[in-house]
N, C-alpha and C positions, 0 to 999 in steps of 0.2 A: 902202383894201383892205390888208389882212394880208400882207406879205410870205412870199416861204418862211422865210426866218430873219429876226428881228427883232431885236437882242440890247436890252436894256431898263435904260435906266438909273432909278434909284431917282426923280428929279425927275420923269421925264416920265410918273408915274403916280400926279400928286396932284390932275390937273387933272379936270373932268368932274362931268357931274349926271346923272340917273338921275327914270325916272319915279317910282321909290319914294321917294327923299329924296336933299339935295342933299349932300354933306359938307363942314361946315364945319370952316374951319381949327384951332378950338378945341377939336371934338368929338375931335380928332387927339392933343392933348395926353397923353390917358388911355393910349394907346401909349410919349410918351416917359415917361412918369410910372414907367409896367410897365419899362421897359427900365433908366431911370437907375436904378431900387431895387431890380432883378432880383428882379422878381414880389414887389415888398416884403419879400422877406428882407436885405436889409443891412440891417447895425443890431441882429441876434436873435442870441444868443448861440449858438454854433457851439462841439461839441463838450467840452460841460460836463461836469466830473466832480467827486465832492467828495474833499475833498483826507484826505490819512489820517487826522489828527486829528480826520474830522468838522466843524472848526468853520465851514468856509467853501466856497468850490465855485469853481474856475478854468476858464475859457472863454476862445474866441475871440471877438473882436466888434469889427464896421469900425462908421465910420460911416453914416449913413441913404442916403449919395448916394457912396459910395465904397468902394472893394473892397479898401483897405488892412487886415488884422486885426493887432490887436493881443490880446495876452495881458492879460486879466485876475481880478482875486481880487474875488468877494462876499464878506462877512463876512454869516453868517447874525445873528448878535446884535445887531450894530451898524446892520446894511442899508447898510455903505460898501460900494463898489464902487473900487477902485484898479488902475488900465493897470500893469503890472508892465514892457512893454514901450513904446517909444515909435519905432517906425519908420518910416521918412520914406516917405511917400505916392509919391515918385517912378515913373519907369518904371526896371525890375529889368533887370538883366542876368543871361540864363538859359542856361543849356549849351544845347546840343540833346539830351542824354539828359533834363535836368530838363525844361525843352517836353514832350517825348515823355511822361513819365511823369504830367505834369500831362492831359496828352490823355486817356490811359488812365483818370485819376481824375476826370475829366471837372470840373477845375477853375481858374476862373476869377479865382479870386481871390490878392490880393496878400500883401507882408505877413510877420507869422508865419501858416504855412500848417498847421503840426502843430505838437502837444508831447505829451510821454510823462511820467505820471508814473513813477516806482521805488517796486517793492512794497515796499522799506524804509522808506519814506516822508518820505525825508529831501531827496531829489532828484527833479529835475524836468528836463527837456533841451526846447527849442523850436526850430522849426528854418525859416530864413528866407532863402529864398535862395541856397541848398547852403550857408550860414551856419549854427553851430551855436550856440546861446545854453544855459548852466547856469543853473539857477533853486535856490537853496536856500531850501527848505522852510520853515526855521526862522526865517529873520529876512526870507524873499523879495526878495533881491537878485538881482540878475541879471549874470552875467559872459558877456561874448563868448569864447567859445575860438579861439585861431587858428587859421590857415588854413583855407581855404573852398573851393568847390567838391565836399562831400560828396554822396552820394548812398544812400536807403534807410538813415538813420539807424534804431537802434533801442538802446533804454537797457537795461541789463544787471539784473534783479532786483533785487542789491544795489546800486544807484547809483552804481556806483565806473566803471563803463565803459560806452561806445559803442559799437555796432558800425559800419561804415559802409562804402562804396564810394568809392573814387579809379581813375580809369583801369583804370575794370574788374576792381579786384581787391581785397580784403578787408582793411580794416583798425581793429583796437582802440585806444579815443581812451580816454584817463584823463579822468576828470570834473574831478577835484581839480587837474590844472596842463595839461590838453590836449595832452600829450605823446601822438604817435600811434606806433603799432607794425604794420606789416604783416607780416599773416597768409598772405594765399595772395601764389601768387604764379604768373607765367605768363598773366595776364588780359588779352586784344585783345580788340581790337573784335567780335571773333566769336568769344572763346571770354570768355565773360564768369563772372564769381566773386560771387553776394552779390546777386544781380539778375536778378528773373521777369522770362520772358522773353515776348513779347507777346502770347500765345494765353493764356497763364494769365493775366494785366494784364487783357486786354482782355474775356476772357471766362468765365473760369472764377472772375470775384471774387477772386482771392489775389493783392495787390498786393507779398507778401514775398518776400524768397531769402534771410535772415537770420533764424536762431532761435535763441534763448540756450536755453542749462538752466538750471534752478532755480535750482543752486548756481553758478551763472554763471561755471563754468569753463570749459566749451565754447559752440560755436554748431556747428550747425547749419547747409551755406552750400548754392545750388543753383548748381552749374557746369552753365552752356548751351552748346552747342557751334552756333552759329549759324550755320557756313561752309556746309551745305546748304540753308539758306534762303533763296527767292530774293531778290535784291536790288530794291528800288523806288529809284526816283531824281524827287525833285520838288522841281523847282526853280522859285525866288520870283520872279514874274515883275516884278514891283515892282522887283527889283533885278538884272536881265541879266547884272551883271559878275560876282554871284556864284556860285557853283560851283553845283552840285545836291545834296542832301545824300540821305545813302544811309540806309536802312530795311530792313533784313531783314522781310520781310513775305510772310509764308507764305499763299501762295493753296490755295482746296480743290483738291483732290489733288495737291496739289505736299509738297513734304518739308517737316515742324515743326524746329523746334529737337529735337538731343537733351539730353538734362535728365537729369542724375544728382545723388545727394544726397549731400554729407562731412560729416564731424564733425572739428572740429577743435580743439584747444585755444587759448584767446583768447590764450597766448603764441605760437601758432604750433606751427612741429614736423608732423610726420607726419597727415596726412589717414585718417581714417576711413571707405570707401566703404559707403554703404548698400547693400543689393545684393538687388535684386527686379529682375524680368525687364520691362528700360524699353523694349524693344522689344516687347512683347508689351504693357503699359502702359506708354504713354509720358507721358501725362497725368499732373504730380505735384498734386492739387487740393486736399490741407490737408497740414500737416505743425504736428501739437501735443505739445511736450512737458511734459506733468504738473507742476505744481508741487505736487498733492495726493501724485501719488504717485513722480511720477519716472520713469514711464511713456513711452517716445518711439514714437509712433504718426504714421504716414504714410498719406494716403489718394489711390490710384491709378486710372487710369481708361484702359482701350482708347482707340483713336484712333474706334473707333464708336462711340462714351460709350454702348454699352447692357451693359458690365463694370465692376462696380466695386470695387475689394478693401480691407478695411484692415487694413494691416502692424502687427504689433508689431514693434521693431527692437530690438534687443539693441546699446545703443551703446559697450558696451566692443569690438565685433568689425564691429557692420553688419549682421548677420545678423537676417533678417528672417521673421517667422511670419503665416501667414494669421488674422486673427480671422473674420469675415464676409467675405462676400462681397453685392452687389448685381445684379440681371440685371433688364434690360425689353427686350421685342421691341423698342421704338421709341427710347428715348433714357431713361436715366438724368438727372433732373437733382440738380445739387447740394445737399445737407441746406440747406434754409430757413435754419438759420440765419446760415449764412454771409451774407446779403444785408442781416444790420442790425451791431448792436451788440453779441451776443450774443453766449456764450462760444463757443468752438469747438471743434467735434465730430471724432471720438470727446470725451466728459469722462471723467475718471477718477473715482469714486468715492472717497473718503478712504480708506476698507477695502481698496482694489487690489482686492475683488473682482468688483467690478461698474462699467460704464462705461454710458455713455448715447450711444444713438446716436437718428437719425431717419431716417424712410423714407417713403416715398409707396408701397408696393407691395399696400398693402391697398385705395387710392384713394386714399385722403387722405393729406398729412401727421400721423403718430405719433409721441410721443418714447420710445425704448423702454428697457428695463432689459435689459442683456444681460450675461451671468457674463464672470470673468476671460476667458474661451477662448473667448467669441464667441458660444457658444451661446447663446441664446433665453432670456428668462428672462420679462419682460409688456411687454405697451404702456402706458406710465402718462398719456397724454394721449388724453382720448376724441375718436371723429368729428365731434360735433357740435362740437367747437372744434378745426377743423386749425392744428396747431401752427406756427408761424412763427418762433421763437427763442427760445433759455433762456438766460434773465437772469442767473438766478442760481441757486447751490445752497447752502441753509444745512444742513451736516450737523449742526451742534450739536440744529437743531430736527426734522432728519429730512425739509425741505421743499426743495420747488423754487419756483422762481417761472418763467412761460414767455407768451409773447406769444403770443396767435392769431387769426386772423379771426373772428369767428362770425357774419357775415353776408354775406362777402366786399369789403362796399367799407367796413368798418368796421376796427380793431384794436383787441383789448382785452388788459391786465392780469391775469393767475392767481396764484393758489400754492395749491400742492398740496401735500399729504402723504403721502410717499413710504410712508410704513405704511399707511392705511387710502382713500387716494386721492381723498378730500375735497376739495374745488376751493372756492376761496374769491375772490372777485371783489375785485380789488386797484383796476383803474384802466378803467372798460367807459363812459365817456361818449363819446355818438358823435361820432367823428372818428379819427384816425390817433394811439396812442400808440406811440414810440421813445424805452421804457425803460435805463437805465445804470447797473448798479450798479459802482461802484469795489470793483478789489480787495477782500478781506476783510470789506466792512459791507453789512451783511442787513439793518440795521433804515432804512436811508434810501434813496433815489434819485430822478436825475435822470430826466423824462418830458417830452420834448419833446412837448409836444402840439397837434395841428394840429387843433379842434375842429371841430365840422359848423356853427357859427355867424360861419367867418370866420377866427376869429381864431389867432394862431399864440402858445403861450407856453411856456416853458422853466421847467419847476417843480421845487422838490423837494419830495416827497413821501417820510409813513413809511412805515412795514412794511406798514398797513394801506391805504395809500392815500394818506390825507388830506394834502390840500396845506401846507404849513408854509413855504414861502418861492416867490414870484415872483422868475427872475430878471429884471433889470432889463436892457430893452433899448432902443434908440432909434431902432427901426425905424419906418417911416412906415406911417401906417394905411392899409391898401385900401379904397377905395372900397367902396359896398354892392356885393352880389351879387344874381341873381336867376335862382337854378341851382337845381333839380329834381332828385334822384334819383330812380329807378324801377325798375321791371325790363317788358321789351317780347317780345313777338313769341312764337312757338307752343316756342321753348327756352326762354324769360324770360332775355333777357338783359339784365346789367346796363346800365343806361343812364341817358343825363344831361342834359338840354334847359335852355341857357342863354339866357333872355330877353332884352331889352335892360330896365334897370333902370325907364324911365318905361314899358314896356310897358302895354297897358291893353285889354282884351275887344273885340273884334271886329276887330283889328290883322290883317292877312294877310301874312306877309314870307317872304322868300324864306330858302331854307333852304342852310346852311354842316355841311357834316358832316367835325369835325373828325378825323384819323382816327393810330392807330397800325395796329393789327389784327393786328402779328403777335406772336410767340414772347417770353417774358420781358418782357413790359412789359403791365401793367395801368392802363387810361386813365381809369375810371370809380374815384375814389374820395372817401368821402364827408368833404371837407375843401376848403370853397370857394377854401381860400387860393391852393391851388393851378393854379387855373384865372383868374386878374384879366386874362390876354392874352384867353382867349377871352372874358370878359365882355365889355374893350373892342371889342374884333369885333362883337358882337350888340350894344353900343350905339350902333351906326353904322346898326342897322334890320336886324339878321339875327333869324333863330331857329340859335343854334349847337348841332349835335347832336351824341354822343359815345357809341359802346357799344360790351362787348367780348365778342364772338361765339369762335366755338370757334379754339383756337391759346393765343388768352391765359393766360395764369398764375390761381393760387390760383381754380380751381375744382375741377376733379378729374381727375384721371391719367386722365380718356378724354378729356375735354373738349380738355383741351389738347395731348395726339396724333392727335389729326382731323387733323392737318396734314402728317402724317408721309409723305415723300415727295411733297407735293406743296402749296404753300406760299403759293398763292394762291385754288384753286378754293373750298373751304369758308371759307374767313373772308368772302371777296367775296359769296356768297350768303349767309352771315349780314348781312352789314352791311348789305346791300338790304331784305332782310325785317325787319330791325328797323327800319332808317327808312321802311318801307314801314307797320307796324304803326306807327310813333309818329304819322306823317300822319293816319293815319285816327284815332288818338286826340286828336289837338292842332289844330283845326278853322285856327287859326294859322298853322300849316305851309304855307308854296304851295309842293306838291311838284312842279309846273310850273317852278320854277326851283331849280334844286339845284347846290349847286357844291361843290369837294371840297381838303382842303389836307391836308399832314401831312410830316413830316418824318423821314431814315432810311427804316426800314419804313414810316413812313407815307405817305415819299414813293414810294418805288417800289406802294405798294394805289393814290396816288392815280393816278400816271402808269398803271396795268393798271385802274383802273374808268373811266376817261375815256375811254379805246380800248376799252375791251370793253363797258361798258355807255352810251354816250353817250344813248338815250332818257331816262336818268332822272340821270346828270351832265352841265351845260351847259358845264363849265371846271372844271380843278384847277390847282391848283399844287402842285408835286412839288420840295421840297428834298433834296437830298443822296439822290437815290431809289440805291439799289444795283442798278440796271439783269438783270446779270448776275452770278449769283449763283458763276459758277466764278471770277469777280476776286474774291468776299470770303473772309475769311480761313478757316483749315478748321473750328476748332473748334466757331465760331457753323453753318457752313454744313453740313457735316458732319453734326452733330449733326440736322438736320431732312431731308437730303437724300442723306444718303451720299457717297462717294466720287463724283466725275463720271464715273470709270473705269466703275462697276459699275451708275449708276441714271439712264446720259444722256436718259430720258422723263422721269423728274423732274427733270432741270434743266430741259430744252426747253420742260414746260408752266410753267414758274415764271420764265420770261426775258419780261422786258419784251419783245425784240425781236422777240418770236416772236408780236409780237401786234401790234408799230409802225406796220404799213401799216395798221391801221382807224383810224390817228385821224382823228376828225373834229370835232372841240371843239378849241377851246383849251386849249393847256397849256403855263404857264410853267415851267419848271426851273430853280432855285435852287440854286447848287453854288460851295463855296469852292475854289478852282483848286489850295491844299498842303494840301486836306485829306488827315491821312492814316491815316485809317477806310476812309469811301468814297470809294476812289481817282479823282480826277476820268475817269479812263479811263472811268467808269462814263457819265458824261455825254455822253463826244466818242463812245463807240458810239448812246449813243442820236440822238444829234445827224445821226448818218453815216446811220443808219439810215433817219430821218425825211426826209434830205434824198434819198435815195435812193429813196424811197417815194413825196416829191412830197408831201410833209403839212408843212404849216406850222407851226409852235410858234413860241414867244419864250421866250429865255433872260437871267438875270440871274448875272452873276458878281461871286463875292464875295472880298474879298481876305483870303485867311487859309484857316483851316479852319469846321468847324462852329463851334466855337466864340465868338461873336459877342461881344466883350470891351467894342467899343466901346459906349456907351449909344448914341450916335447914329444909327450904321451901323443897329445892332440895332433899334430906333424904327424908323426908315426904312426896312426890309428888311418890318416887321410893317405898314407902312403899304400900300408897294408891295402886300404880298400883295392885303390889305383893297382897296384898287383895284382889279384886277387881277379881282378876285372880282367884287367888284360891277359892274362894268361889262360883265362878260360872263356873267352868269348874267340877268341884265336884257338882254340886247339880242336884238331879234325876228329876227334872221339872222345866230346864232352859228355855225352849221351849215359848215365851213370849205370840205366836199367831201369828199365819199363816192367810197373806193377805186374804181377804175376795175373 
């Protein structure tokens, strides 16, 4: 019998058989296999660009079973491959700002973790460990600079300097002998210099507070004033003796950071204030300056993200002019391109007359031509291909190059001609392309591409397309797949039904419906590589389903504001009706037994479909679910729900616990105890809740945050689930007890 609280360790949920099939210890492997090569990317060249001379391309790239990266050079002629870097695999010793900032970038791996090249082309900078490393171009040797602990490094145009972060406050590193000079000065721990601050980090994509100019005499720096932000305190329970460590961490409708912009000169001296109305926009969400023209534009945003303006700034004074402006009933979200590789918007045109901006207010993603002064000028990318980022701009030839969906779970390759607006198809085989052109060259680039057959490969390709070099990786191959796209139900929604690979006609198995479902994350897309976790799931005897109903991204500006104010009821009736519709098309499906997992957003849809729909889910598993949505931060929350002050019916129907007393299924919750996104508070209310209710759950805690570093933990976290699942979507008296 089911305890009211169970808490669950990772062993005690390997054992057990099942009338559908038994699991053997073997079949379990394909789990750590997914976990030690993290979903088989170690090993794939990470953050490839080609170097200014053209003749070669520098990357990142660990081994096949190891998250160490190192810096390395192709030679396209030769096809050598040489580590420029050689860093010792050990475990790293990290500040706690660097942690924090690795959290934000949702990165796991060891190593050199970035490098910059210099649009002079002579210099290169990598950067390991708040360790800074020079790389010369010319004969590619690599010299450590002293002193360490830097933070938000960024290399200067001309190669000659650094910009960086020590104790909060802004300092210029010479390339040539690492002599450093501090710039600002007055930087604490809450009034910080040179460093976004975690609503822009976390949500708004702009991971900088450091911007050089062209001629690389100034930056550019964002001072955060943090002291009204509330403080979080989470401490490692692993280690009792040590202290808590503190987190300004801005809950919705509590106070953000205030955030102003200087300009400063990289020797120092007198501060330059931008000056737009930050209290009226406090949101600072890009800040680009021209190297075509020397143009410094900022772009700002209300704390309701439905305003959005972009400054031209006058940086001999700070004075700042309206170009455009943006307005949506519901929420603004960020110009597309910001979420890949692409240049960053506003772009200047070489003529200063004309700049390129993007918009969603027609429905779709447009990339537009707009005069010096903002005014209107055309849309140079059509509907049928909503744009998703621009690559590149060759003004010699009058063309663009820009990335868009055209079939939503696709990416493809363009260029266009800015004169007569001709679209010419660069790179459109199906699967995920994430194009890179370096600097200054039009005629080559790097295309990471994740095709619809599996396989994942880092190419370069020319002007036109055609592939001219593999880069070379030593990633481990995944396993076959045997994954479906489709589109389902009376909206056609995108949708993905993964088999188990020996599947065979007339098989009847119970069905896993993996899930995100909300805001900013699209789960159906056409690149198996990306899904080898949930293959191993369905080869254990599932049917694994996946679709993305209204809320989700890159469909179209109504689609994805159905949610607006209220942030569960329309995706939960989507999701039903599309596994409702694949049943009936997939004779396969026993929709008699249905279980539900997902993590983040997916875990807080699984924990609200398990209590509210238990007819048709037997059991979920909810990791890291965000319970209540007044604990998450404002900008994400905000942004779909408003203040708590002004719309407390849409937080009430969008709160897990306003629904806690129906469970009647099983449900395990999965939560790292210093996670610190979703703050475990999110867990110990729902826990409080349930135990106050009289409804039984089981909990597993995890040591750390979401981020699951270890290969073994992470293996055995995916097993756990996969148990957990199948023994309770299979048993004839799951039924735990219905509310009194």
């Amino acid at each position: 019998m089911r305890g009211l609280i169970r808490p669950m360790m990772v062993g005690m949920l390997l054992a057990g058989t099942t009338g559908y099939h038994t699991v053997q210890a073997a079949s379990l492997q394909c789990f750590r296999d997914d976990a030690i090569t993290h979903g088989y990317t170690l090993g794939l060249p990470r953050n490839a660009q080609i170097t200014p001379d053209g003749h070669a391309a520098l990357f990142l790239r660990s081994g096949p079973e190891d998250t160490a990266l190192q810096l390395w050079r192709y030679d396209f002629a030769t096809g050598q491959q040489t580590a420029l870097t050689h860093v010792a695999t050990g475990n790293e010793h990290l500040s706690v700002e660097e942690k924090a900032r690795r959290e934000r970038a949702r990165l796991t791996m060891t190593g050199v973790t970035a490098f910059e090249v210099a649009e002079s082309g002579r210099t290169a900078i990598a950067t390991q460990a708040g360790r800074l490393l020079r790389i010369d171009l010319v004969n590619y040797s690599v010299t450590p600079l002293p002193q360490q602990d830097w933070g938000a490094p960024r290399l200067s145009p001309d190669g000659r300097h650094i910009s960086a972060v020590r104790n909060n406050d802004m300092y210029v590193i010479s390339t040539s002998n690492g002599k450093a000079h501090q710039v600002t000065h007055g930087g604490t721990a809450d009034l910080t210099h040179g460093l976004t601050e975690f609503a822009a980090a976390e949500e708004l994509d702009r991971p900088d507070g450091l911007w050089w100019s062209p001629d690389s005499r100034s930056v550019v720096y964002e001072e955060a004033d943090l002291s009204g932000v509330e403080k979080h305190y989470i401490a490692d329970p692993e280690n009792p003796a040590t202290p808590p460590v503190a987190f300004r961490y801005p809950r919705a409708g509590t106070p953000n950071a205030r955030v102003r912009l200087g300009i400063i000169k990289r020797d120092g001296g007198h501060t330059r204030w931008i000056r737009w109305d930050n209290t009226l926009y406090p949101y600072v969400v890009r800040v680009v300056w021209s190297k075509e023209t020397g143009r410094l534009s900022v772009v700002v945003m209300n704390r309701a993200q439905n305003e959005e303006r972009v400054l031209d700034v006058d940086p001999h004074n700070g004075k700042t002019t309206e170009l455009l402006a943006e307005h949506d009933a519901a929420w603004i979200n960020i110009a597309a391109t910001a979420h890949s590789t692409g240049l960053a918007l506003p772009y200047w045109l070489k003529d200063g007359k004309h700049f390129l901006w993007a918009s969603e207010r027609s429905g779709t993603w447009r990339l537009e031509m707009h005069n010096a002064d903002g005014t209107p000028g055309h849309e140079l990318t059509p509907a049928t291909l909503p744009f998703l980022s621009l690559d590149d701009v060759d003004a010699a030839h009058h063309t663009i190059t820009f990335t868009a969906t055209p079939d939503r779970v696709n990416t493809a390759v363009y260029r266009e001609d800015m004169n007569t607006g001709a679209i010419t198809e660069i790179a459109t085989a199906e699967g995920l392309h994430q194009p890179y052109f370096s600097p200054g060259q039009h005629d080559r680039f790097i295309d990471r591409f994740s095709a619809a057959d599996g396989s994942v490969r880092v190419l370069l390709r020319d002007r036109d397309g055609n592939t001219r070099a593999t880069l070379p990786d030593v990633a481990r191959k995944a396993p076959p797949f045997n994954i479906k796209f489709l589109t389902v139900g009376p909206r056609s929604y995108d949708a993905m039904i993964v088999r188990p690979v020996n599947f065979h006609a007339g098989q009847h198995l119970p069905v896993i419906l993996s899930v995100y479902g909300g805001p900013g994350y699209k789960e159906v897309l056409d690149a198996p590589a990306l899904y080898a976790e949930k293959q191993c799931l369905a080869n254990q005897g599932f049917i694994v389903v996946s679709l993305d109903g209204r809320g989700t991204p890159d469909r179209d500006h109504d689609w994805e504001r159905a949610i607006h104010n209220n942030l569960i009821d329309t995706p939960l009736e989507d999701q039903i009706t599309g596994m409702q519709a694949m049943g009936k098309q997939f004779p396969e499906m026993d929709m008699r037994h249905v279980g539900i997992y997902g993590w983040s957003f997916g875990g807080y849809f699984t924990a609200m479909a398990v209590m509210r729909h238990p007819e048709l889910f037997r059991t979920g598993v909810a990791g890291a679910p965000p319970v209540d949505f007044s604990d998450y931060d404002t900008t994400y929350t905000e942004r779909y729900l408003g203040l708590p002050q002004l719309d407390g019916e849409g937080y009430r129907v969008s709160n897990v616990l306003t629904y806690s007393k129906y469970l009647s299924r099983p449900l395990l919750i999965i939560h790292g105890v210093t996670d610190d996104n979703v703050y475990f508070v999110n867990t110990l209310k729902l826990t409080r809740s349930l135990i106050r209710a009289g409804r039984p759950y089981d909990l597993m805690l995890l040591p750390g945050t979401h981020m699951l570093a270890d290969p073994t933990i992470r293996a055995n976290v995916s097993i756990a689930r996969m148990q957990y699942l199948r023994d309770h979507i299979l048993s004839n008296a799951n039924v735990v007890g219905k509310p009194g």
